[in-house]
Phi, psi and omega in degrees: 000129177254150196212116200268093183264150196051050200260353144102204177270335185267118174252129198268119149343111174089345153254159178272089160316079180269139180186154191278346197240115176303311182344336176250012166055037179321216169226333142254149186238105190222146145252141204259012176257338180257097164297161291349146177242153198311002187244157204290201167288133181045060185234000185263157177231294177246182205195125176212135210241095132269120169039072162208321176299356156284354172261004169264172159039059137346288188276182199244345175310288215267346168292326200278349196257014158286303167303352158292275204300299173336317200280311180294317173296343210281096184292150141348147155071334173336129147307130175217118182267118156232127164266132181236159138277152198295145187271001168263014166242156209288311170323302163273000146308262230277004181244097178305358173237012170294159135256317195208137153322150181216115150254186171291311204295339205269349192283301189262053155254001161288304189320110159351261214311316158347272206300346175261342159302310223287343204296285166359277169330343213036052184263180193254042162258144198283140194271088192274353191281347178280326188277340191240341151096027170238149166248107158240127195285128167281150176248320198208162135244178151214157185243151187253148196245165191264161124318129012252022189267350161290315200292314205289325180282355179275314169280003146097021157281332157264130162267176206310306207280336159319313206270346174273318220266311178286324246247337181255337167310285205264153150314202179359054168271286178278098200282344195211127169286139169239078195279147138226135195237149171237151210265163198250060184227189337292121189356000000 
């Protein structure tokens, strides 16, 4: 089962389309802020967020107990695409239903083995996949660069470690994470 959550008006081929507002005709009409949600334990192969899950779990009790259920629903090896926006762009400022941050950094806190390094280190991130009994492997990210830092870094006017640089300084560098995490079991 591939499963398109919060998906809005854009609905994808070949997933089971969710969204909370019938108004988009979903294929299901679920809010994923009210637990449990409805499908069964390993029953997702993939998973897909785009630019929705920053509208979720406001408070944090109810984020991480999303993040419990993604997990439960989730087979070994399950794909999970969450596309965001970067929160240092004006896009995600200027939308009154952003809720929540979604970073690389905060994804990886999920990952086990991460949280069993940083535990060694004694460093002070919070180890949530040991608190929430879940694993997710970060696999990769990408980022969508804004104007004009797409066109000047597609001609080679910015190089990598400039672009890194602007990307940690400035705002509107970065409009968006393009994420993936895979789910991990058993815990």
């Amino acid at each position: 089962m591939k499963l398109n959550m919060g998906c809005g008006h854009n609905k994808l081929p070949g997933y089971i389309n969710v969204d909370v507002a019938p108004e988009c005709a979903p294929d299901m009409v679920v809010n994923l802020e009210s637990l449990p949600w409805p499908w069964p334990d390993d029953s997702a192969d993939a998973v897909r967020f785009n630019h929705s899950l920053e509208h979720m779990g406001q408070s944090t009790p109810l984020f991480l107990g999303m993040i419990k259920e993604l997990y439960r629903i989730c087979r070994n090896g399950a794909e999970v695409e969450i596309n965001a926006p970067h929160p240092r762009h004006d896009d995600f400022h200027n939308d009154p239903t952003h809720v929540r941050v979604i970073t690389p950094s905060m994804l990886m806190l999920l990952d086990r083995k991460r949280c069993d390094t940083w535990q060694q280190m004694r460093v002070a991130n919070s180890p949530l996949a040991h608190y929430l009994h879940v694993d997710f492997v970060f696999d990769r990210v990408n980022v969508t660069l804004s104007e004009p830092y797409f066109t000047q870094y597609n001609d080679k006017v910015l190089d990598d470690d400039t672009l890194q640089v602007l990307i940690r300084d400035l705002n509107n560098v970065v409009s968006e994470f393009r994420m993936v995490i895979k789910a991990r079991k058993p815990y």
